[in-house]
C-alpha positions as CSV (number, residue, x, y, z in Angstrom):
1,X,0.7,-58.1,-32.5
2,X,-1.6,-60.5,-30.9
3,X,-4.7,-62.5,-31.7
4,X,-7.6,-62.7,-29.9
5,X,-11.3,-64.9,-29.7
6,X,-14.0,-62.9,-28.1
7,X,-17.4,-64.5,-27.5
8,X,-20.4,-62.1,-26.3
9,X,-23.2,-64.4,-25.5
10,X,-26.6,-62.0,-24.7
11,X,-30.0,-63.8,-23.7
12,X,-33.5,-62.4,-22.7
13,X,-36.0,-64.6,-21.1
14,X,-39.2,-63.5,-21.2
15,X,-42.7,-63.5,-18.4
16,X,-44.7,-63.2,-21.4
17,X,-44.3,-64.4,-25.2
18,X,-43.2,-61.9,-27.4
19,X,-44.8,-61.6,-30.9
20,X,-42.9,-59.5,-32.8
21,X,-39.2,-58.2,-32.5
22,X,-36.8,-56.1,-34.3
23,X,-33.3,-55.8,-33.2
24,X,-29.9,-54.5,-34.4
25,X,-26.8,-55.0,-33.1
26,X,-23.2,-53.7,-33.1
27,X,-21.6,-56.9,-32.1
28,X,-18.8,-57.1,-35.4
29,X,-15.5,-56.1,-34.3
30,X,-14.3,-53.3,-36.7
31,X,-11.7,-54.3,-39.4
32,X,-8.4,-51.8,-40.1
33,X,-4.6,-52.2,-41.5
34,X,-4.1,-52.1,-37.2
35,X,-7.1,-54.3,-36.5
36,X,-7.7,-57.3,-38.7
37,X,-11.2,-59.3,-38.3
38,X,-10.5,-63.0,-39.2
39,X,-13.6,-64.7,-38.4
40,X,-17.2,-63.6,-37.3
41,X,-20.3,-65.5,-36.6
42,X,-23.3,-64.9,-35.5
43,X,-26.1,-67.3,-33.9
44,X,-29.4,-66.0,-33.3
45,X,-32.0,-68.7,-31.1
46,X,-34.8,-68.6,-32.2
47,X,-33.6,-68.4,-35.8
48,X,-34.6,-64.7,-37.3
49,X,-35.9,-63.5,-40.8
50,X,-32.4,-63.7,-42.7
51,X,-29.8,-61.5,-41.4
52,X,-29.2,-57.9,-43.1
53,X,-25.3,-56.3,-42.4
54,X,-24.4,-53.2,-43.6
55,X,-22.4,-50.8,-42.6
56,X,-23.7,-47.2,-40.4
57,X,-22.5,-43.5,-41.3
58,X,-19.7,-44.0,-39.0
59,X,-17.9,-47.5,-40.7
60,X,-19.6,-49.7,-37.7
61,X,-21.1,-52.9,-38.8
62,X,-24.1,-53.9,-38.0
63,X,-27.0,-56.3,-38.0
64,X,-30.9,-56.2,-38.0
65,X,-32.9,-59.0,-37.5
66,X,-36.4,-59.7,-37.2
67,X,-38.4,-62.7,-35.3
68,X,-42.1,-62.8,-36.4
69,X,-43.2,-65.8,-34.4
70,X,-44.0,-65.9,-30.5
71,X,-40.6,-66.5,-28.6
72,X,-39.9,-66.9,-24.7
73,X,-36.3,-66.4,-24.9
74,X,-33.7,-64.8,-27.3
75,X,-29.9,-65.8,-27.0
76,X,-27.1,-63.9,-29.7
77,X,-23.9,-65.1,-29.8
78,X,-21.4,-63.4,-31.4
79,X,-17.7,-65.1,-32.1
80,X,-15.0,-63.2,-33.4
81,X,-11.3,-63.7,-33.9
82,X,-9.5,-60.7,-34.5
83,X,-5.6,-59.9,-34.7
84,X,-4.6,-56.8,-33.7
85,X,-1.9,-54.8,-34.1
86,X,-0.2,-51.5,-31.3
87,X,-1.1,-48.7,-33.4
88,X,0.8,-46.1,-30.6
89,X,4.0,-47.9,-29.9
90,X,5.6,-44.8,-31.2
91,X,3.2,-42.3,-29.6
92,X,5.0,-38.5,-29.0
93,X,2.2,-36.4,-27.0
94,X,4.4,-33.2,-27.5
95,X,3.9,-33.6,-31.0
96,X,-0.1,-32.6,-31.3
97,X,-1.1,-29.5,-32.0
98,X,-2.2,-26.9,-29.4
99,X,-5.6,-27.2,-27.6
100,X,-6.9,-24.0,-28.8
101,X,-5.6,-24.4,-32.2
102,X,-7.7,-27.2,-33.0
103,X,-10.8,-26.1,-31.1
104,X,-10.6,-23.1,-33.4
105,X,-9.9,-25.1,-36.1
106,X,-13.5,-26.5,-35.7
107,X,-15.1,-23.7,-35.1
108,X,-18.2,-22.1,-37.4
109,X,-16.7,-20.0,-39.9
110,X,-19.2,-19.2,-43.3
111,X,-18.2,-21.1,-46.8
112,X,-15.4,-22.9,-44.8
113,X,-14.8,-26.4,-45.7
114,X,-16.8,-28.8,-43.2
115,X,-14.4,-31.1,-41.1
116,X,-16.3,-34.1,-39.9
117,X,-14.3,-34.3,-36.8
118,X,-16.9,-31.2,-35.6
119,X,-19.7,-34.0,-34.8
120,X,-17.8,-35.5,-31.7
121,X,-17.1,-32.2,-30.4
122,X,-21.0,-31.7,-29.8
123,X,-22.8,-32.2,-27.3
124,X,-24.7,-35.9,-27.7
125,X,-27.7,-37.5,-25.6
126,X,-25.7,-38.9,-23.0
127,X,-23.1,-36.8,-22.7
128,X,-24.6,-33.4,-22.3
129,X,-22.3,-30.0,-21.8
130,X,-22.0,-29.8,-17.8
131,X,-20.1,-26.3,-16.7
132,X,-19.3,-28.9,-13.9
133,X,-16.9,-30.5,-16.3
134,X,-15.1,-27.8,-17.9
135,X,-14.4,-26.7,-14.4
136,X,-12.3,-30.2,-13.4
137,X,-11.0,-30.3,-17.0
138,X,-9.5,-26.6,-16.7
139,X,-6.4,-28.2,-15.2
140,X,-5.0,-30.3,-18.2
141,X,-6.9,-28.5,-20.8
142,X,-4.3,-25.5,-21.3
143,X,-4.7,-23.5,-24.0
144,X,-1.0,-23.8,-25.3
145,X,-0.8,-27.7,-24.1
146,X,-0.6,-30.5,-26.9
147,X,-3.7,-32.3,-27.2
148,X,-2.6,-35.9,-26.7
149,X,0.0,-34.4,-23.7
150,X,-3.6,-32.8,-21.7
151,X,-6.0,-35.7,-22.7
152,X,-3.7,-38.1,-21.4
153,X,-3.3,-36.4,-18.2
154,X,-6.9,-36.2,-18.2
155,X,-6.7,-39.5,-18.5
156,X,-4.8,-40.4,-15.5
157,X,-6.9,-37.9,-13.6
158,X,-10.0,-39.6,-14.2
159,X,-8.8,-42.6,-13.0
160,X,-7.1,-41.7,-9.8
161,X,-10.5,-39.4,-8.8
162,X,-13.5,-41.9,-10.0
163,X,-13.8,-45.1,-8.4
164,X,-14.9,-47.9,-10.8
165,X,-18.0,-50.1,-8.8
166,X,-19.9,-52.9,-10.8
167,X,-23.7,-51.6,-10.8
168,X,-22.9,-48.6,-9.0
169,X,-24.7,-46.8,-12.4
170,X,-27.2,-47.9,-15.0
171,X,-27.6,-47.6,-18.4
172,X,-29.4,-43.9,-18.2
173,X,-27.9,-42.9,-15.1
174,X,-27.2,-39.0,-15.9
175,X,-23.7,-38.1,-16.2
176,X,-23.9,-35.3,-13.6
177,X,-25.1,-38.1,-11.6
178,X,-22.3,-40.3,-12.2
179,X,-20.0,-36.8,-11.9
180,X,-21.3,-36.0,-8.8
181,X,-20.6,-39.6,-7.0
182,X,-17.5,-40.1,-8.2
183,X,-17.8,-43.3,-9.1
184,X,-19.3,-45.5,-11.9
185,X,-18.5,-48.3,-14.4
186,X,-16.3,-47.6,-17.6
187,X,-19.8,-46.6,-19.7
188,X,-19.2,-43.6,-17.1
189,X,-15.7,-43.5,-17.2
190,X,-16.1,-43.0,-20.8
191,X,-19.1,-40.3,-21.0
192,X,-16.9,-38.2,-18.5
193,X,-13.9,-37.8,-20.3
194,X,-15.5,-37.4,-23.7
195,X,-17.7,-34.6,-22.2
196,X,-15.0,-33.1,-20.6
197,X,-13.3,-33.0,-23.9
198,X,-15.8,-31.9,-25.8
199,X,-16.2,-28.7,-23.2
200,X,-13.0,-27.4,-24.8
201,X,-14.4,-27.4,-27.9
202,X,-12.1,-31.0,-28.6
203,X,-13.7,-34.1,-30.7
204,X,-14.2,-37.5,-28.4
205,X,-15.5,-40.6,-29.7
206,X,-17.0,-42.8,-27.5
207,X,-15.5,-46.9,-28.3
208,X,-17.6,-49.9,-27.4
209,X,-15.1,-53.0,-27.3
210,X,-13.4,-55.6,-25.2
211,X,-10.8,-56.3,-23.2
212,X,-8.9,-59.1,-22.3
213,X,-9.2,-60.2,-18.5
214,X,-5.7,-60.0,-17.8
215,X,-3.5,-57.6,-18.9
216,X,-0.6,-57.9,-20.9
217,X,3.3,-57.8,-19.4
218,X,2.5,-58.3,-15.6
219,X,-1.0,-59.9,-16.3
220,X,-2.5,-57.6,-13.6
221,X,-6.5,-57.5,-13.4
222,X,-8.6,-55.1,-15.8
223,X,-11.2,-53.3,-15.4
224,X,-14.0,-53.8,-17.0
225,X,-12.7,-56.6,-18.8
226,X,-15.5,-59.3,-18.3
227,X,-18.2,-58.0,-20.2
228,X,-18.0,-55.0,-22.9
229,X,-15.7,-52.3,-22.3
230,X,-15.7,-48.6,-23.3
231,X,-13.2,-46.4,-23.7
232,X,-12.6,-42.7,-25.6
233,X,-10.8,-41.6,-28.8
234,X,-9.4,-38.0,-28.6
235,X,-8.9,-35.7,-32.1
236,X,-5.1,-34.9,-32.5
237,X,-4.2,-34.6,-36.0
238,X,-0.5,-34.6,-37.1
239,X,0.7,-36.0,-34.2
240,X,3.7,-38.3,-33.9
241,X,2.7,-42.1,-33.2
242,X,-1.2,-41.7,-34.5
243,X,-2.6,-43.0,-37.3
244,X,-3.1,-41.2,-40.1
245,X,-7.1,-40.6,-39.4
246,X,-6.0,-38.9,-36.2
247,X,-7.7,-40.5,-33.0
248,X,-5.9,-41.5,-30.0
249,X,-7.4,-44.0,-27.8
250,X,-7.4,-43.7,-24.5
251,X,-8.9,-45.8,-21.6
252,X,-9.8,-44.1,-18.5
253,X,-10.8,-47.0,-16.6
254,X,-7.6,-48.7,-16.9
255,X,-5.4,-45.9,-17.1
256,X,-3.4,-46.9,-20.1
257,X,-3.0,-46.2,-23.9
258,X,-4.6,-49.7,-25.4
259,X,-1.9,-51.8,-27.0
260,X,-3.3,-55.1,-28.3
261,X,-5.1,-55.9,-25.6
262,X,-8.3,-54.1,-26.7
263,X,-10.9,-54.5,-29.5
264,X,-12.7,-52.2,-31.3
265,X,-16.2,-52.5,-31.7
266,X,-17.7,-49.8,-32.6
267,X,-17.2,-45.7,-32.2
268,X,-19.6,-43.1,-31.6
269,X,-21.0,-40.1,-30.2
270,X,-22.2,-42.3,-26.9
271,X,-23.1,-45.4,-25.4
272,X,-26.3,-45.0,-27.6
273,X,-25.0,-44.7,-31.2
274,X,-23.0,-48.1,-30.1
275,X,-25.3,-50.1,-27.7
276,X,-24.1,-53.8,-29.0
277,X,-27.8,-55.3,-28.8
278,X,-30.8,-53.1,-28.4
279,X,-34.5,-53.5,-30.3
280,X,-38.4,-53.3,-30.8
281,X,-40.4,-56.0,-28.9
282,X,-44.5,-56.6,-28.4
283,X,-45.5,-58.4,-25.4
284,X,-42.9,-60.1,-23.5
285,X,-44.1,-59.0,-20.4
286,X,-41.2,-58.3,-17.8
287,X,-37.7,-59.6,-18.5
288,X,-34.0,-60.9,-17.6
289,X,-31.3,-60.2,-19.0
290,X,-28.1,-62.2,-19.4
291,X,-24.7,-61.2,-20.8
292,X,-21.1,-63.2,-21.1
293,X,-17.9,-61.9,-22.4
294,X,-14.8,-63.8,-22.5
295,X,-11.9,-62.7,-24.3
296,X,-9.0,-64.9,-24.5
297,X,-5.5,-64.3,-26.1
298,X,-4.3,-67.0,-29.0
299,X,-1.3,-65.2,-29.4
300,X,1.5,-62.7,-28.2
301,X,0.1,-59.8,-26.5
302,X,1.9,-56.2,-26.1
303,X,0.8,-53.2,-24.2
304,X,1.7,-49.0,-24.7
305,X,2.6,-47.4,-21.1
């Protein structure tokens, strides 16, 4: 178990004043028995229309706001302290049911009982189906393999073929883009093994979050870990070590199953369903953008290997 303070401080400065502005943002941590939310807060400069939370068909929180006076410059800042808990400590990947059990599982069958699961096995707008994915996945994804056993070696193949590079993608690079070059940031690292996933027919959830700079045990580097992070949540119902709802979280970029050294933001289809600060503006002309993440540890930290 360990507790953690993340700050996320975003700011805009605009060439041009903006008039009008509409924003929502995913920027409350989620709060689970294995993830507890302690303390939020949220500063908005200039100061909005009051703030409207509420929670989106998938259990994220989140926040619009409005501004209706001209504004040069927008800064959020989000504070959260959140104690979180190993929820895999006792993970058995032989346990999961077989890959092609659970794809046909979710299959279309008339009058059958709907299984909500079926939405992150779809194809979504940035993670489209690629044949050049089901093609690399095609050596984990056995059709007699456990889930958890094939994602996880996924997993570690991800990591050990893509190279993570700061700015070496964008926001809407394609993924067959990002596929191709072998190389990315986790946003990538993310889309690729969800879509290859999701090319067997297997629910992935994309998970926007944070990570803390240093890992725990030997304190070695992380990935990723100094603004928001991304990783995946693979479908494996039943199995031994998983929580009850049945996602596993995985992180590509770092190689590892997240102990407590990872926060849940939000979870979606894609970087899109999740994006922590997006909006609606008129005027503003061009603009910069500014983002800080610091996530520091206020209590014991553990990892799962």
């Amino acid at each position: 178990m360990s507790e953690l303070e993340v700050i996320h401080e975003t700011r805009y400065a605009y060439s041009a004043p903006v008039s009008l502005a509409h924003h929502l943002a995913h920027l409350q941590p989620l709060d689970d028995p294995a993830q507890r939310l302690l303390a939020f807060e949220l500063q908005v400069d200039p100061t909005p229309d009051p703030l409207r939370h509420g929670a989106d068909a998938a259990g994220n929180m989140q926040c619009h706001f409005s501004l209706a006076r001209p504004h040069l410059t927008l800064a959020v800042r989000a504070t959260s302290r959140v104690r979180v808990t190993a929820r895999f400590a006792g993970l058995r990947p032989e346990t999961s049911p077989p890959c092609h059990q659970l794809a046909d599982r979710l299959r279309y069958v008339a009058r059958s009982p709907f299984d909500p699961a079926v939405e992150y096995a779809m194809p979504s707008p940035h993670v489209p189906r690629l044949d050049a994915l089901r093609a690399y996945g095609s050596a984990s994804m056995r059709a007699g393999r456990p889930v958890a056993e094939a994602a996880i070696e996924l997993m570690h193949r991800i990591h050990s073929d893509f190279e993570y590079e700061s700015e070496s993608t964008e926001i809407d690079t394609p993924l067959d883009q990002a596929f191709e070059q072998r190389r990315g940031v986790c946003q990538d690292f993310a889309h690729l093994m969800a879509g290859t996933l999701r090319m067997f027919g297997l629910p992935a959830r994309y998970v926007s979050g944070y990570l803390l700079t240093r890992g725990p045990g030997d304190g070695a580097p992380m990935l990723g870990a100094d603004a928001s992070h991304a990783w995946v949540q693979v479908w494996c119902p039943g199995t031994a070590g998983v929580p009850s709802d049945g996602w596993l979280d995985l992180d590509p970029t770092n190689d590892l199953v997240p102990g407590t050294g990872h926060v849940r933001l939000a979870v979606g289809r894609d970087f899109a369903d999740v994006t922590p600060l997006r909006g609606v503006i008129r005027g503003g002309g061009r603009h910069t953008l500014t983002v800080a993440v610091s996530t520091r540890e206020v209590g014991p930290v553990v990892a799962t290997e």
